[in-house]
C-alpha positions as CSV (number, residue, x, y, z in Angstrom):
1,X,125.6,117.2,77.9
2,X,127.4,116.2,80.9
3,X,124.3,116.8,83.3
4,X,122.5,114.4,81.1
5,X,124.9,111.8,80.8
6,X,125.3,112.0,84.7
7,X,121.6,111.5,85.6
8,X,121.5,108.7,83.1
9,X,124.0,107.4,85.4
10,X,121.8,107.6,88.6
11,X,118.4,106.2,87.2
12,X,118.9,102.6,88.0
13,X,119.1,103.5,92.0
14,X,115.9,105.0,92.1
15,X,113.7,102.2,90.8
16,X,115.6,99.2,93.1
17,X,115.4,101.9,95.8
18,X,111.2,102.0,95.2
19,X,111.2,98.2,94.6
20,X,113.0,97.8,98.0
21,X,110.6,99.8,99.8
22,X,107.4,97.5,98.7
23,X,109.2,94.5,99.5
24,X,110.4,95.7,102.7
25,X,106.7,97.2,103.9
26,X,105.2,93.6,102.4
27,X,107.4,92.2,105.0
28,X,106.1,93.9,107.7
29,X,102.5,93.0,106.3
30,X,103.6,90.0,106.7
31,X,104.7,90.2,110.0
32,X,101.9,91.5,111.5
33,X,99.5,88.8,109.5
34,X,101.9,86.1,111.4
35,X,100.5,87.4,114.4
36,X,98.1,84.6,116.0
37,X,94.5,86.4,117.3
38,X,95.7,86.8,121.1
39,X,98.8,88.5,120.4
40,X,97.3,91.1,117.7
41,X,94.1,91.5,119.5
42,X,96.2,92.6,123.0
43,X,98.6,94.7,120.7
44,X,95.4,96.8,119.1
45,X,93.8,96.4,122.9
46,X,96.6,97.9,123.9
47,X,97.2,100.9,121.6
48,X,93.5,101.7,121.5
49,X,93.8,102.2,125.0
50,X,96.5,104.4,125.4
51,X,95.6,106.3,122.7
52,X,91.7,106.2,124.1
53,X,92.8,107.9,127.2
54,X,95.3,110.4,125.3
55,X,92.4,111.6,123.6
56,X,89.8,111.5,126.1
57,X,91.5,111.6,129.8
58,X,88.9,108.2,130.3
59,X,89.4,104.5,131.0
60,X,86.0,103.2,129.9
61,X,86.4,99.6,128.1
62,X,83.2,100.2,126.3
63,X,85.0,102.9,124.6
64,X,87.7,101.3,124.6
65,X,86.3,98.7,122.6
66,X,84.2,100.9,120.2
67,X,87.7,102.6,119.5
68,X,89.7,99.3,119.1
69,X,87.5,98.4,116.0
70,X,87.7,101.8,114.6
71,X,91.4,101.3,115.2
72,X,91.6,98.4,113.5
73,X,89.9,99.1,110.6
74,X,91.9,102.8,109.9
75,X,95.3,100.5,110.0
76,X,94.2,97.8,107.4
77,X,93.1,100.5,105.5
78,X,96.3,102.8,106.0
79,X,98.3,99.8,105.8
80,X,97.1,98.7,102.0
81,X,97.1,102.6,101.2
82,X,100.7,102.6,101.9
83,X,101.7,99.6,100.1
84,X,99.5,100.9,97.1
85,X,101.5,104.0,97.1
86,X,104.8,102.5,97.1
87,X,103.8,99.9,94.3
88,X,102.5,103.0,92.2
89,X,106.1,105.0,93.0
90,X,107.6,101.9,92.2
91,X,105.9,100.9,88.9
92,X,106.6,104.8,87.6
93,X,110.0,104.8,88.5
94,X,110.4,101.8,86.5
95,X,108.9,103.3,83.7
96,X,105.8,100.6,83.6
């Protein structure tokens, strides 16, 4: 009886807690969206080639640039998986 009564307690943290998370990775959706075209297309530039010649040990911009827009596409993707995760975490802690 007192184990139950003490969870009951609890539950309201874990749903705000999930709720929190989607606003807070929404806001850095946001964020990033903000970006104008120069200053996102040099922060991808530069990721893909750092992580172009981690990978490979070359400095081609051809490859580079094949690997940007594979780059790119992976993040949006990951980025709206995440968010999709947290909003399904958050709708079950809820209890929707």
């Amino acid at each position: 009886m007192y184990l139950e009564n003490n969870r009951s307690n609890h539950q309201p943290i874990r749903p705000m807690f999930a709720w929190i998370l989607v606003v807070l990775w929404m806001l850095i959706i946001f964020l990033l969206s903000a970006q104008d075209g120069t200053e996102s297309g040099q922060l991808s530039n530069n990721l893909a080639a750092w992580l172009y010649k981690f990978f490979t040990g070359q400095t081609d911009p051809a490859g580079i640039t094949a690997f940007e827009a594979i780059l790119r596409q992976i993040a949006h993707g990951s980025v709206y998986f995440i968010l999709a995760i947290l909003v399904s975490l958050a709708l079950s802690r809820s209890g929707i």
